[in-house]
C-alpha positions as CSV (number, residue, x, y, z in Angstrom):
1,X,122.9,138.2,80.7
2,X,121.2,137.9,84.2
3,X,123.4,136.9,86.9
4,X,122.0,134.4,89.5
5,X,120.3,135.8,92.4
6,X,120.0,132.5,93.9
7,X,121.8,129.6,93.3
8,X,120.9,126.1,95.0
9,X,123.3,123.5,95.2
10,X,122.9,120.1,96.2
11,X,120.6,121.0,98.9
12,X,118.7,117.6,100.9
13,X,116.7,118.1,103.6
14,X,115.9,115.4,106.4
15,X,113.5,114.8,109.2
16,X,113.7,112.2,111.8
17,X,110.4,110.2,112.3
18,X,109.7,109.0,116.2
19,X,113.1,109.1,118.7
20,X,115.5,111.6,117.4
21,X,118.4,110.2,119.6
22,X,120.6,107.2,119.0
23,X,119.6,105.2,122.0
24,X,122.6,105.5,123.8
25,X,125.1,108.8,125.3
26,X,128.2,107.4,124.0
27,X,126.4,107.7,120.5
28,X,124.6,110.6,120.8
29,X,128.4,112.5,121.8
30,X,129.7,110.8,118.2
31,X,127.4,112.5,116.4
32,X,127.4,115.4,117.7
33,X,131.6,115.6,117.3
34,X,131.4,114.2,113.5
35,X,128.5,116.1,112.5
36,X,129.0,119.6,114.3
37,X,132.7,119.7,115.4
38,X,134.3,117.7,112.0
39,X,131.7,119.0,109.6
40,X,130.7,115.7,108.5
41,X,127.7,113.7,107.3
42,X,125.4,111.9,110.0
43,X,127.4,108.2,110.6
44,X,124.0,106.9,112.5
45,X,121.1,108.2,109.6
46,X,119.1,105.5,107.7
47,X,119.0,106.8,103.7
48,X,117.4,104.8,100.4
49,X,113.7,105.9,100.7
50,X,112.3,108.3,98.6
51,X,109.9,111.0,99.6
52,X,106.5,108.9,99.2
53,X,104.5,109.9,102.2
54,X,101.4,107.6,101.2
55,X,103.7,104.6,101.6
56,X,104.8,103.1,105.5
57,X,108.6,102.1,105.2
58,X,110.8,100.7,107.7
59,X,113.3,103.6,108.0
60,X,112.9,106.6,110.6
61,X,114.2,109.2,108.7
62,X,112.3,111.1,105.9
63,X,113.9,112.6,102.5
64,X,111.4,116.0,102.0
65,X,114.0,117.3,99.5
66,X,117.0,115.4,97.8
67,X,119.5,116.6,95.6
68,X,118.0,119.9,94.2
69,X,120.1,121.9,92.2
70,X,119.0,125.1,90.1
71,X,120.1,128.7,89.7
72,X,117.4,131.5,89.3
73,X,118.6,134.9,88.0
74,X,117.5,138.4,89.0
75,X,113.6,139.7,87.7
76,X,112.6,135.8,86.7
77,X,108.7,134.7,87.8
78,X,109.1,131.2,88.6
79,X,106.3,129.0,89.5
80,X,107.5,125.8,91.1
81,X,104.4,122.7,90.9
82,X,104.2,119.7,92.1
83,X,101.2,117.2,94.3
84,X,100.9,117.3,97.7
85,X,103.8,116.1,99.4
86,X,106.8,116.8,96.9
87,X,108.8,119.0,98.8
88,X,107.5,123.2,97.7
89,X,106.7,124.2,100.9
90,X,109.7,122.8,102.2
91,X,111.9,124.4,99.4
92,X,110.7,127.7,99.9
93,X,111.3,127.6,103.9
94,X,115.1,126.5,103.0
95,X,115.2,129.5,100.6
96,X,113.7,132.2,103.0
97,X,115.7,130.8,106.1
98,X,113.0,129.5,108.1
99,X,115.1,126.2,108.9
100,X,118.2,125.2,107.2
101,X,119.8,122.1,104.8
102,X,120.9,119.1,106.3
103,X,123.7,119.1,102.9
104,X,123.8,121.3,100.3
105,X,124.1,125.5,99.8
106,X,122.1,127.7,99.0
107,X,123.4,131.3,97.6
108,X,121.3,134.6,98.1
109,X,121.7,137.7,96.7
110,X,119.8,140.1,97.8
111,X,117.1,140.6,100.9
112,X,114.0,138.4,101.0
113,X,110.6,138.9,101.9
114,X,108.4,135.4,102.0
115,X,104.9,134.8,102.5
116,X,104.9,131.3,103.4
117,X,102.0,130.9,105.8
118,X,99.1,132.8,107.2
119,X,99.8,134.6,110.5
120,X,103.7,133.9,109.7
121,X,106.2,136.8,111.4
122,X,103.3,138.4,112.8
123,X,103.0,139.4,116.4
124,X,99.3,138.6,117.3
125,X,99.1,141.0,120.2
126,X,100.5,144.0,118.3
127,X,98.2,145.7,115.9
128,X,98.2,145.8,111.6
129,X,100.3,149.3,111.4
130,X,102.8,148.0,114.3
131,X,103.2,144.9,112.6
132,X,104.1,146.6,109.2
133,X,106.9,148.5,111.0
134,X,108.1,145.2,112.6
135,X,108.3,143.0,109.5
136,X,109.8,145.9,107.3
137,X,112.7,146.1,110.5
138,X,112.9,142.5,110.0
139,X,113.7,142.6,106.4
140,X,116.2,145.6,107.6
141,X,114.6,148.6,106.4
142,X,114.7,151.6,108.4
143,X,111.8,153.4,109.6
144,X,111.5,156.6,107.2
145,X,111.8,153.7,104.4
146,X,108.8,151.8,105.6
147,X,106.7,155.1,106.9
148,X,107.0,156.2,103.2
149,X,105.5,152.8,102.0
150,X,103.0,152.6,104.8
151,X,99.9,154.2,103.0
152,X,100.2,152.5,99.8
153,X,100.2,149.1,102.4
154,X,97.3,150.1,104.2
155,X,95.5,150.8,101.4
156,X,96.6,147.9,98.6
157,X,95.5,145.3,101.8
158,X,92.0,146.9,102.4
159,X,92.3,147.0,105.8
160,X,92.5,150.5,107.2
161,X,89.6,150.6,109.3
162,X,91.2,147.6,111.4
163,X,94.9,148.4,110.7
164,X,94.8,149.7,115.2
165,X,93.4,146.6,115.8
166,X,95.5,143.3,117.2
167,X,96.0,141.2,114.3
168,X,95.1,138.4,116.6
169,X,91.5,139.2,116.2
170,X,92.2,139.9,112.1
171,X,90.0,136.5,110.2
172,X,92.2,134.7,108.2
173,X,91.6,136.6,105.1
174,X,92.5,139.8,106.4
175,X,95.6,138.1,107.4
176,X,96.6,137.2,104.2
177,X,95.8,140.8,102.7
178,X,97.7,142.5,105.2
179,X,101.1,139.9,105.3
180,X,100.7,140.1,101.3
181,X,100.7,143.8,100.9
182,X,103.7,143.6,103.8
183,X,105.7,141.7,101.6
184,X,104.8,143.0,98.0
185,X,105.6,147.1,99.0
186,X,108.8,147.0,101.4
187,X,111.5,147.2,99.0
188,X,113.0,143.2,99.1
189,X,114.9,142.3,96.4
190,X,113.0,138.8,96.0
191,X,109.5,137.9,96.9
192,X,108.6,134.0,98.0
193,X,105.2,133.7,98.2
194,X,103.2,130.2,99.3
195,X,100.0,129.4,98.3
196,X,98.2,131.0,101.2
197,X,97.2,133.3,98.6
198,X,93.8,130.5,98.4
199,X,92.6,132.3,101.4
200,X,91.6,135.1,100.3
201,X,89.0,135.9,97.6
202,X,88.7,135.5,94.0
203,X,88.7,139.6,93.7
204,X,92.0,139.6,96.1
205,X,93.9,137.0,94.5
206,X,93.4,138.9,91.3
207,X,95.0,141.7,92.6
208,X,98.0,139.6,94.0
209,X,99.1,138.4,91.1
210,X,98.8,141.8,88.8
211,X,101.0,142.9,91.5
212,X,103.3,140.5,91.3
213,X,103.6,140.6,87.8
214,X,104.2,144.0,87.7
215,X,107.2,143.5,91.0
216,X,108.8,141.1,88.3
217,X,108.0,142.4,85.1
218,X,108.3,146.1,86.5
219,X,110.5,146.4,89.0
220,X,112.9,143.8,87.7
221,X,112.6,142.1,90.6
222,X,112.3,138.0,91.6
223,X,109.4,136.1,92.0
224,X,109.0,132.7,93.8
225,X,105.6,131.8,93.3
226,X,104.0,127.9,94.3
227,X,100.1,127.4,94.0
228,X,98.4,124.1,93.1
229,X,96.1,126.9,90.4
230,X,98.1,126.3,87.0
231,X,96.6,128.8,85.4
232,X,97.9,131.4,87.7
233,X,101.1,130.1,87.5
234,X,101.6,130.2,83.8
235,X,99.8,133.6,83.7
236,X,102.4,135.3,85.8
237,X,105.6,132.9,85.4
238,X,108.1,132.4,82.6
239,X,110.4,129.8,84.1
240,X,109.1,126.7,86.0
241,X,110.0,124.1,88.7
242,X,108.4,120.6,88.6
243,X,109.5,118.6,92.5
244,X,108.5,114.5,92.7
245,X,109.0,112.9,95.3
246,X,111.7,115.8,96.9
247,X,113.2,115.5,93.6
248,X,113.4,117.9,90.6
249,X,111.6,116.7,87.9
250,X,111.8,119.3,85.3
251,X,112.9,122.8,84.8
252,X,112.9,125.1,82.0
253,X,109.9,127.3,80.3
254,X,107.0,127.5,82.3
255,X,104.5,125.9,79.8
256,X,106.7,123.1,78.8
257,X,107.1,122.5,83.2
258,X,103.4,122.4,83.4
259,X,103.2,120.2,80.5
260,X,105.2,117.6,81.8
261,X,103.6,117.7,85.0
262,X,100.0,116.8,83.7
263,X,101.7,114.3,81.4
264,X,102.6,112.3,84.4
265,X,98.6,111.9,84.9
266,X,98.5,108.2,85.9
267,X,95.8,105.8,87.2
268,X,96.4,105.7,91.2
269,X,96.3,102.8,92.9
270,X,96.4,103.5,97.4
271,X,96.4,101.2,100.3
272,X,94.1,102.7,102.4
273,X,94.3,100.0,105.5
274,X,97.3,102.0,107.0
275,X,95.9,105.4,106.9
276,X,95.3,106.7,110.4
277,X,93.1,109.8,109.9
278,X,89.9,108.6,109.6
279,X,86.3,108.6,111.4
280,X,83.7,106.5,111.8
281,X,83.1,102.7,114.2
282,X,84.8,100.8,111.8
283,X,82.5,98.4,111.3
284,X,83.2,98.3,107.4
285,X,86.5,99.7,106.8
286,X,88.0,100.9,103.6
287,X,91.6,98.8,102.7
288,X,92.5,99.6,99.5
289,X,91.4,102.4,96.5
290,X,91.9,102.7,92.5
291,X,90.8,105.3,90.3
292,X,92.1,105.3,86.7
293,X,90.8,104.8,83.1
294,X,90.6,101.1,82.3
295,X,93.3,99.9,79.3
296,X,94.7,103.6,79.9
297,X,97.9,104.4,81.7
298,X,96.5,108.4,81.4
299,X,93.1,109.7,83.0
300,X,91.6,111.8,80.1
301,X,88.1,113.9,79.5
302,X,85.8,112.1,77.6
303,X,87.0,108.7,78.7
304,X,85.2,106.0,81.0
305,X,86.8,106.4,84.6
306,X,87.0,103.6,87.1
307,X,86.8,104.1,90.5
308,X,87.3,100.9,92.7
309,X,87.2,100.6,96.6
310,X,87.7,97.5,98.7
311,X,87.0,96.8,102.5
312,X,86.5,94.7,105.1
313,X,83.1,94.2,107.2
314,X,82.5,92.8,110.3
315,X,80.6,89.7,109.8
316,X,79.0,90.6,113.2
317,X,77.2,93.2,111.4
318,X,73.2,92.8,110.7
319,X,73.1,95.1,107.6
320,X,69.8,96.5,107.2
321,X,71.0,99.8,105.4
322,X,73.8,100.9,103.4
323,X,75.4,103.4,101.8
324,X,79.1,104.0,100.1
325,X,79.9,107.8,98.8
326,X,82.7,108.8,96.6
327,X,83.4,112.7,96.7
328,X,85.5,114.1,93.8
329,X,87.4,117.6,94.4
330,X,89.0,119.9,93.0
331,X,92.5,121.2,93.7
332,X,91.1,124.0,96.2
333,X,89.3,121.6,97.8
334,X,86.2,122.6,97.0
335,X,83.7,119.6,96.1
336,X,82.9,119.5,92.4
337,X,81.0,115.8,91.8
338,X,79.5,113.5,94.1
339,X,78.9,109.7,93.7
340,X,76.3,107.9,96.0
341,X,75.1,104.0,96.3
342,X,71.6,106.0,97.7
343,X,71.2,107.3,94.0
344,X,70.7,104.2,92.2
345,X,68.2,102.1,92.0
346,X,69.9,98.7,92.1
347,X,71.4,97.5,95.9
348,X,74.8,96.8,95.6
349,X,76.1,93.6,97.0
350,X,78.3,94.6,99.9
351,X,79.1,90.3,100.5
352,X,82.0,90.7,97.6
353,X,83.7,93.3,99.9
354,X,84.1,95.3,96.8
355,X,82.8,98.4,94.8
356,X,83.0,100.0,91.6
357,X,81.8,103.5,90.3
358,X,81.7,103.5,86.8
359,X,81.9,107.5,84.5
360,X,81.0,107.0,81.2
361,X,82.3,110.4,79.4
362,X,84.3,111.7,81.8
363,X,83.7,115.6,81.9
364,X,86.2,116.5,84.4
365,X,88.7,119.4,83.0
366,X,92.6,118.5,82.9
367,X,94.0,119.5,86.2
368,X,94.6,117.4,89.6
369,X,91.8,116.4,91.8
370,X,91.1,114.4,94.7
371,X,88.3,112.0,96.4
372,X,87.0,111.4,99.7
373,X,85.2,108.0,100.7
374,X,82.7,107.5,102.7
375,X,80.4,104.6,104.2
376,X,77.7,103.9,106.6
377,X,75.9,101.0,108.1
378,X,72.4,101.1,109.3
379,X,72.5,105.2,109.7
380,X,75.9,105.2,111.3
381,X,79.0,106.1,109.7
382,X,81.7,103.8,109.8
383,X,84.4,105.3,107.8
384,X,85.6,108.2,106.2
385,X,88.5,109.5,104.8
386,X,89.3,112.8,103.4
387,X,91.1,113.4,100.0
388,X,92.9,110.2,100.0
389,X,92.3,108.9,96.3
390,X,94.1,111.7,94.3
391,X,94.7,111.9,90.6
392,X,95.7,114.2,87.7
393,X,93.4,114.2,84.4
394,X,96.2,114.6,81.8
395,X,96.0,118.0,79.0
396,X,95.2,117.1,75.8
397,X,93.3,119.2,72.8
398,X,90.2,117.8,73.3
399,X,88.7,119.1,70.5
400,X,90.6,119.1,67.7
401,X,91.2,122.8,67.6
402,X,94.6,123.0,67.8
403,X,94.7,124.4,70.8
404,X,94.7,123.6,74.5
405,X,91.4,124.6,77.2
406,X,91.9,127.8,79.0
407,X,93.0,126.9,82.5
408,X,90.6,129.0,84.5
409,X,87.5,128.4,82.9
410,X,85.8,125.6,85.2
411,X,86.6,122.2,86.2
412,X,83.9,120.6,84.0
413,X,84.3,120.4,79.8
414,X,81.1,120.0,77.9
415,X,81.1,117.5,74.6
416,X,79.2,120.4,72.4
417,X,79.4,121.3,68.5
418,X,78.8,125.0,67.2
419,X,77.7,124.7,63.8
């Protein structure tokens, strides 16, 4: 039986929204003697809100992990999933040491190489080779040690014609080669990696994950491993990590973890008035957003999909021309569908303050996805938001085989019959 090379224990991490003082000295001096002298928890922080980022609440004080407890033993691949905004990228900072848990432990056996984002422990003015000898001295490895792995590095990242060259003038692709093949060759007994790993290309990431399959399956060693692409994470991991809301959801075999996650695929229903990142003169301004399959609480291929905005005009407004766009991508980010009031025939009344797009069929593939709005007035835009209507179209055997759709074989499904 594997012993644990890490063990996490009631970790929570905090972070404190707008004014990070108490207001006044006498306050600010309690805090510090009860929370760094005496060890104990924060008298003055606001708790009882869970990590939903969508939502404005009233406290200042934001829960990005709560509570997480799990044990991971030596040579496991573990994926760990979840939607924007559940607390991964987070987790795997607290693991590699980038910032530390406000309560909880976390237990490491073993030295730890992360790739968490792109440029991350590199020196931009010192070149590829120098920086391979500084993250390998970071990691505590002497310089015979990492002069005997430097070929194989140079030559696994595909870099060697610019490995003299500052790494500040590396594109962000060649970053991501060169910090991956860092981390993958220098002998670390656990390797975190983020999913930066989208950077690079299709050929690249390939060759990422055959090498870390083989660091795991090989080399016995441990492999952290978070990427929004669930094929590549049941491809290379056994063991999975479901987070909600900074919260674990579910744990156990990989399949089963990725099976619960697209199981939670519900209609999503966002108040869009709130959110602050958005363009246009706001002279029609979207205020609230649904996307789900009506008399269904899943979103499944092959079923009639609903996808409802509302807003507000400015009755100033002499309307002349209009146009609302809804654009559907996928997980990458990458646009896959596009819905336009200029491709249909009839004018839609824009005096109800509402619209609805209407998918008979649905072909989308089961996976998570996300829509951006847009709107424009006369040939001007007036609003647009980026990826704020997200939802998950549940797994499901679709056709009656028995068996589930490959993963990586497209977003789109096709109704067909081989006879």
């Amino acid at each position: 039986m594997s012993s644990p090379v890490i063990k996490v224990e009631n970790i929570s991490k905090t972070y404190q929204l707008g004014k990070i003082g108490t207001g006044t000295i006498s306050r600010d001096i309690e805090r510090f003697w009860i929370t760094k002298v005496m060890g104990k928890d924060d008298p003055f922080l606001k708790i009882g809100e869970v990590n939903d980022r969508s939502v404005k609440g009233q406290s200042d004080i934001v829960w990005s992990l709560r509570d997480i407890n799990f044990e991971i033993n030596k040579g496991d691949a573990v994926g760990i999933i979840g939607k924007n905004g559940a607390g991964k990228s987070t987790l795997l900072k607290l693991l590699s040491r980038v910032t530390g848990p406000t309560t909880g432990e976390i237990k490491v056996k073993g030295r730890i190489a992360s790739l968490l984002e792109v440029g991350t422990g590199f020196h931009p003015e010192l070149t590829g080779k120098e920086n391979i000898y500084l993250n390998g001295a970071i990691l505590g490895m002497r310089k015979k040690e990492i002069t005997r792995k430097l070929d194989e590095i140079i030559d696994f990242s595909g870099v060697e014609r610019y490995i003299d060259t500052p790494v500040k003038r590396y594109s962000s692709g060649m970053y991501v080669r060169l910090a991956f093949a860092v981390a993958a060759h220098l002998e670390s007994e656990i390797l975190i990696v983020d999913e930066v790993l989208a950077v690079g290309d299709a050929e690249f990431q390939k060759k990422c994950l055959g090498k870390m399959g083989d660091i795991s399956k090989g080399q016995g060693r441990t492999v952290l491993f978070v990427s929004h692409n669930l094929a590549s994470v049941q491809n290379l991991c056994s063991k999975g990590i479901m987070l909600e809301h900074g919260m674990v959801k579910a744990v156990g075999p990989i399949s089963e973890v990725v099976r619960t996650y697209l199981s939670n695929a519900r209609a999503e229903d966002v108040v869009l008035a709130d959110i602050q990142k958005r363009k246009g003169n706001g002279k029609l301004r979207f205020i609230h957003g649904y996307v789900g399959c009506e008399g269904s609480e899943t979103i499944e291929t092959f079923k009639s999909l609903t996808l409802k905005l509302d807003f507000i005009l400015d009755p100033t407004v002499l309307v002349s021309q209009r146009r609302i766009d809804i654009g559907i991508n996928n997980f990458m980010g990458d646009r896959i569908a596009w819905l336009s009031t200029s491709n249909i025939l009839e004018t839609f009344n824009i005096a109800n303050n509402q619209i609805t797009f209407t998918i008979e069929h649905l072909p989308l593939a089961p996976g998570d996805y996300s829509c951006t709005i847009y709107s424009e007035i006369n040939n001007e835009v007036t609003d647009w938001l980026i990826e704020v209507l997200p939802f998950t179209v549940a797994e499901k055997d679709y056709y009656g085989s028995g068996k589930l759709v490959p993963r990586n074989q497209g977003n789109i499904l096709l109704n067909y019959k081989a006879e």
